[in-house]
Each structure stands twice: as C-alpha cells, then as structure tokens.
C-alpha positions in Angstrom: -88.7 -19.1 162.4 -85.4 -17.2 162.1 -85.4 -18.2 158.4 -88.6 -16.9 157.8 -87.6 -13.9 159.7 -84.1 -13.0 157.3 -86.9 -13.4 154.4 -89.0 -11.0 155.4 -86.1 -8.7 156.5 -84.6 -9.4 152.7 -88.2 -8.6 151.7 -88.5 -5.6 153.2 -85.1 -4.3 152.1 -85.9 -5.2 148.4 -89.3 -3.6 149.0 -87.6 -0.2 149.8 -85.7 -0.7 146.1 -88.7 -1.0 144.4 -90.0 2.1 146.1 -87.5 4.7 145.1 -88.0 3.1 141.9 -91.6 3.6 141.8 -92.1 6.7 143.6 -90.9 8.7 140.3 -92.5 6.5 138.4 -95.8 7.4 140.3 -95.2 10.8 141.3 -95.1 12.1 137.5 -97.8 10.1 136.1 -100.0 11.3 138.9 -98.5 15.5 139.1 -98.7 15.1 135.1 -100.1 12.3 133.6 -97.0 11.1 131.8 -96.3 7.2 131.3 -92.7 7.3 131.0 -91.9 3.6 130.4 -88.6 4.4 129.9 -88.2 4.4 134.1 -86.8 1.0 133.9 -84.1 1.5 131.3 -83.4 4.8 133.2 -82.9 2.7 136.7 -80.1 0.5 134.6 -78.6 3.2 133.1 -78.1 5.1 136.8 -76.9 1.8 138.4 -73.9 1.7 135.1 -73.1 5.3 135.5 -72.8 4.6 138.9 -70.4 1.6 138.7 -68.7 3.3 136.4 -67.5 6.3 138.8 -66.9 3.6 141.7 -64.6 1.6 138.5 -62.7 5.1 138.7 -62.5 6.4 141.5 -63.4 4.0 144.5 -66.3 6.5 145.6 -69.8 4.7 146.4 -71.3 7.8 147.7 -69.8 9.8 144.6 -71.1 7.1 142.4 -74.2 7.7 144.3 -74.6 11.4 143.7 -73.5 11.1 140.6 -76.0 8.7 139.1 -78.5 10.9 140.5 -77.4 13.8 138.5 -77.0 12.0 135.4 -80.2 11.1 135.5 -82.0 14.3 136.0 -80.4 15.8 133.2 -81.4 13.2 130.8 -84.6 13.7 132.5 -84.5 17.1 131.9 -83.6 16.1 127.9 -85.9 13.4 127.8 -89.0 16.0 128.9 -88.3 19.0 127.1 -87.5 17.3 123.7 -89.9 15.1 123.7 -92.6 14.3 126.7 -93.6 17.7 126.7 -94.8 18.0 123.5 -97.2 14.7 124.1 -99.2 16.4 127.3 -102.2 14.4 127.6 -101.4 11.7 125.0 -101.0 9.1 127.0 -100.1 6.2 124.0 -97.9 8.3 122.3 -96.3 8.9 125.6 -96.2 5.1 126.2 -94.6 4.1 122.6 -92.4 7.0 122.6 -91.1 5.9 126.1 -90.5 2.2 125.0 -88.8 2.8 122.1 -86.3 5.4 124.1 -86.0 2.5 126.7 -84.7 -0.1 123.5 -82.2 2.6 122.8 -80.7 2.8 126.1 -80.5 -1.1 126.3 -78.4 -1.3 123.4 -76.6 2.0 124.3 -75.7 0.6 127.7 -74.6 -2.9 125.5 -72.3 -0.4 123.0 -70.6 1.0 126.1 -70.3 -1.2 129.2 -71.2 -4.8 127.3 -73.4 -7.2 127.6 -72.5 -9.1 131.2 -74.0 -8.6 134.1 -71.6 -7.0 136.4 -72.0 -5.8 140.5 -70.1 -4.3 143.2 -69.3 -4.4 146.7 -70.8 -2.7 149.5 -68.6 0.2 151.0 -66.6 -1.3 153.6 -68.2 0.7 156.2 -71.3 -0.8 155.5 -70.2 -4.7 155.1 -71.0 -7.3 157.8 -74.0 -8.7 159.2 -76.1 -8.5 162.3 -77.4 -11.6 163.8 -81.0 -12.8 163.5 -81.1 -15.7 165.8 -78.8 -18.2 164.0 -79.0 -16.0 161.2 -76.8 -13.4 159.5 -78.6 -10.1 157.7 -76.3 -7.7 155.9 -75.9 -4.3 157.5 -76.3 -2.7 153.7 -79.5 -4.0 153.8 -80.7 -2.4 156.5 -78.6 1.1 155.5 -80.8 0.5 152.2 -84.4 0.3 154.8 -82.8 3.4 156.1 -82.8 5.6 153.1 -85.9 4.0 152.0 -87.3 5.3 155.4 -85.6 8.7 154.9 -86.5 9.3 151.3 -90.5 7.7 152.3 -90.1 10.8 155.3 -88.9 13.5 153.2 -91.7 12.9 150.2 -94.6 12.5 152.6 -93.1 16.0 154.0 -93.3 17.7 150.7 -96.6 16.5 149.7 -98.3 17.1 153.4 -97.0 20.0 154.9 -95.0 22.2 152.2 -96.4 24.9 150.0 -95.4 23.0 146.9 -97.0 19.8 148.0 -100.0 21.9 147.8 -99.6 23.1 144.6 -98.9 19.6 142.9 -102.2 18.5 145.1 -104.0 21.1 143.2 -102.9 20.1 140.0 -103.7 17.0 140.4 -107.1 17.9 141.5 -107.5 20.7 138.7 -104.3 21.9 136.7 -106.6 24.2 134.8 -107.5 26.2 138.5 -104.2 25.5 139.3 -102.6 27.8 136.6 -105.2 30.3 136.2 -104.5 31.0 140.2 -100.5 32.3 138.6 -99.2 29.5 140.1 -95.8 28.1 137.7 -97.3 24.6 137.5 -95.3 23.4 134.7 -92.2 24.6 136.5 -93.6 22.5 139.8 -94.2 19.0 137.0 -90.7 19.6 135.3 -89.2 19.1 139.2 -91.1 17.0 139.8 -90.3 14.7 136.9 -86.4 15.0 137.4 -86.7 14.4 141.1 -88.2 11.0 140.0 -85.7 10.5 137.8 -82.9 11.1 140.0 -84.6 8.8 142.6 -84.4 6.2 139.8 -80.5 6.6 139.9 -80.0 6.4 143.5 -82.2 3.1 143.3 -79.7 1.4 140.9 -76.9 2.1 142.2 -77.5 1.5 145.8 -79.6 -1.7 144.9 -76.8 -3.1 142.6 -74.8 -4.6 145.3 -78.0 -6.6 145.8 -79.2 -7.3 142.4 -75.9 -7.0 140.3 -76.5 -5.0 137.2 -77.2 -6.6 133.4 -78.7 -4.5 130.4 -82.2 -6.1 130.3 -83.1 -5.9 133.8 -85.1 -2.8 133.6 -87.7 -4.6 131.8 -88.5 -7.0 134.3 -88.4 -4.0 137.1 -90.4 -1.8 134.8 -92.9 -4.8 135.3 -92.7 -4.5 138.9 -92.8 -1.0 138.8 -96.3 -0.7 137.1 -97.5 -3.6 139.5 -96.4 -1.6 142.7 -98.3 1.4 140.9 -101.6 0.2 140.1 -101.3 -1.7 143.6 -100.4 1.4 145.7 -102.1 3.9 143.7 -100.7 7.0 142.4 -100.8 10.8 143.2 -99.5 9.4 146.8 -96.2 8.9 148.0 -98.0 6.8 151.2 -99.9 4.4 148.1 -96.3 3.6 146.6 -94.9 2.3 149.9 -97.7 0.6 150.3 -97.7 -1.1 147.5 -94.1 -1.8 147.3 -94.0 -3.1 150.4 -96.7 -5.6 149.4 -95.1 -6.7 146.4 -91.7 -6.4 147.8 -92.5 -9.4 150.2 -94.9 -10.9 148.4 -92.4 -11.5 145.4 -89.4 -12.6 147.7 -91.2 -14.8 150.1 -93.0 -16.4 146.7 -88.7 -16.6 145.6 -87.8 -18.6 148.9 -90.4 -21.1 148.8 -92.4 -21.4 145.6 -89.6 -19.7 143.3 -91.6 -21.5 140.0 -95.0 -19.4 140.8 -93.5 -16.5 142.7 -94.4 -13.7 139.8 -97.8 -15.3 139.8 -99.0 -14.3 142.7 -98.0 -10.8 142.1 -100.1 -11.2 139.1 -102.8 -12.3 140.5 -102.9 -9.9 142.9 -102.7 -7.0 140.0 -105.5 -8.1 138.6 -107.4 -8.2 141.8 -106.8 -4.7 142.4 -107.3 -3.7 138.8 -110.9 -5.2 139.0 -111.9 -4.4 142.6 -109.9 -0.9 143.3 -108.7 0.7 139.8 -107.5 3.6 142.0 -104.7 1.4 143.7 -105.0 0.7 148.3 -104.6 4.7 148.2 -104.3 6.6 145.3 -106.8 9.0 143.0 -107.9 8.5 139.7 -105.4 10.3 137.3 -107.7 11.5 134.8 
C-alpha cells in the first residue's frame, strides 16, 4: 500500500511537469490555432539554459527566471518571423515547427554536447517526508505546489479577468472579436510567449527529476499532444485533466508493466480520439 502510495505521489508530481508543459502547448493552439511542435525542443532548450546559469552562478531560482525569459523571447522570434505569417495553415505550421525543433537538437548538441546531464535540488528543498515506510522528496511536492499555483493563476485569467474574456471570444469568433476594437493579435502574441515561458520553467524545475539529454523533447512532445487531445484544448481545467491522467497512468504503467507502459497511454489516445475528438473538456478549435 505505501508503495503504491509513493507511485501515485511520483505520478502526480510528474503529472504537474507535463502540465506546465502542455498548458502552452494548448493554450496557443486553442487562442490561435497554431501547432507549434517545436514545444518540445523548446522545453530542452529552457531546462539547458537553465543549467547553464545554475553551472555559473549556483542560482536555481535565477536559472529558473531565466529560462523563462529566454524562452519568450525566442517565442517572440519564433512568432513574428515565422508563425505569424502561417495563420490558419495549420501543416505548414506543423513542418515548419519540426524542422525548427531539428535545429535546436543539434544546436543544443553544438553547445552543451551530447550527454545527458542533471542537477541537484536547492538545498532548501532536499530531503524527504515519510510515507509510511516510505520516503517522498520534498522537491516533488514544491514541484505539485507550483503546478497548483500556476493551475490557480491560469484558471483565474481565463474565468474571471477581462482578458480571459477576450481570448474566450476569440476562440469562439476572432472575426467578432476584432471588429468589436479589441487588440486580439496583441492578446495571441501574450498568449503564445506565456506558453513559451511556462515551457522553460517546466525544464528546468523538472530536470532534477528527469535529468536533461538533447532528444528528450521528442518523446515529451509525444506526451504533450496525448495530454492535449486527452484534456482538450481552449481550457486550462482540460490540460490538468488530462495531464493528470496520463501523468499516472504512464508512471504507474513504469512501476509495474514498464514493457507496455506507453501503450496504455496509446490506447487511451485513440479512445478519446474516436469517442470525444474535443478532449474530457475542451472545444473544437476550428
């Protein structure tokens, strides 16, 4: 039972990984219908920058900050020089995106190499709480509590805020939207680097749990679109839903059937794919 109990508390804190991952991911193709399947990549190259800052100067939170803003200005690079020109082209978007994530694979190889590297916990956050007979890491629940935090804040913005309104509306008509005078692309280009930025936090605060190698964004760009379709997008409440699903699902499938453990998270893709298209709570983008 305690065993079974650390798992799911491991689940959950890996769950709350893959949602500021996917939140971006699903916030900006649902405010703008953009597959940017360079999100992965992006994650990777947030948790290097990151390292690289705590390799300097010793500063996790710094490292943290700073991955963040790295990010949103390639973000803001990545959308004005390129994704904005492709509005509504939805597969030029999708091989533009995975060719840009190639390139920052091997640009991460050029500069930091390629082994997998990690880093410590910040000493105020190291040591474990006991779980009956059991030891869970206190950074893994600090990472449930930013999940928790950042899950509060979006819900916030999208429920109760003026420009949750606005990127509601857009999603529901853009055309309305703008002829109301309301600065929609202004709203999407915040939107975008916000999910961005989330991307960075998520690396860096989930490499002392994952480590850190070049090609690992593929295989969490794979999760990421699984926790999207399952969740839905348009709604922050549909990602953590569907993270948390596939969060558990994939590490209790890890702890005891580690041979089929992506299977089942496949299966259940294609379940919702043929039953829901729309994701457990979401809205059809287009």
């Amino acid at each position: 039972m305690s065993q079974a109990l650390v798992t799911g508390l491991n689940g959950l804190s890996y769950s709350f990984i893959l949602f500021l991952l996917a939140a971006g991911f699903s916030l900006t193709f649902g405010v703008m219908g953009v597959l940017n399947l360079a999100h992965g990549a992006l994650f990777v190259f947030g948790a290097y920058v990151g390292l690289q800052v705590i390799e300097t100067v010793n500063a996790f939170w710094l490292a943290t900050i700073s991955a963040a803003v790295a990010l949103a200005v390639i973000g803001f690079l990545l959308y004005y020089l390129f994704l904005k020109r492709l509005y509504n082209k939805v597969p030029e978007q999708a091989v533009l995106t995975i060719g840009l994530s190639y390139m920052a694979a091997n640009v991460i190889q050029w500069v930091w190499g390629p082994r997998a590297q990690i880093t410590q916990a910040p000493e105020i956050l190291t040591g474990a709480l006991k779980v009956g007979g059991l030891s869970f890491p206190i950074y893994r629940v600090f990472i449930c509590g930013v999940g928790l935090l950042v899950l509060a804040l979006l819900w916030w913005i999208q429920d109760r805020t003026r420009w949750g309104a606005i990127i509601r509306a857009g999603m529901d008509n853009k055309e309305m939207t703008v002829s109301l005078g309301v600065n929609y692309g202004l709203v999407s280009t915040l939107v975008f680097l916000l999910g961005i930025a989330l991307a960075g936090v998520a690396g860096i605060l989930g490499a002392p749990i994952t480590g850190v190698y070049p090609t690992m964004g593929d295989n969490l760009l794979l999760l990421t679109l699984i926790v999207v379709v399952v969740g839905g997008t348009g709604y922050i409440q549909g990602t953590m839903l569907g993270a948390l699903v596939i969060g558990l699902l994939d590490t209790f499938g890890k702890a005891y059937v580690p041979k089929t453990a992506l299977f089942f998270a496949y299966i259940l893709f294609l379940i919702i794919l043929l039953v829901r298209p729309s994701g457990l709570i979401g809205r059809k983008v287009f």
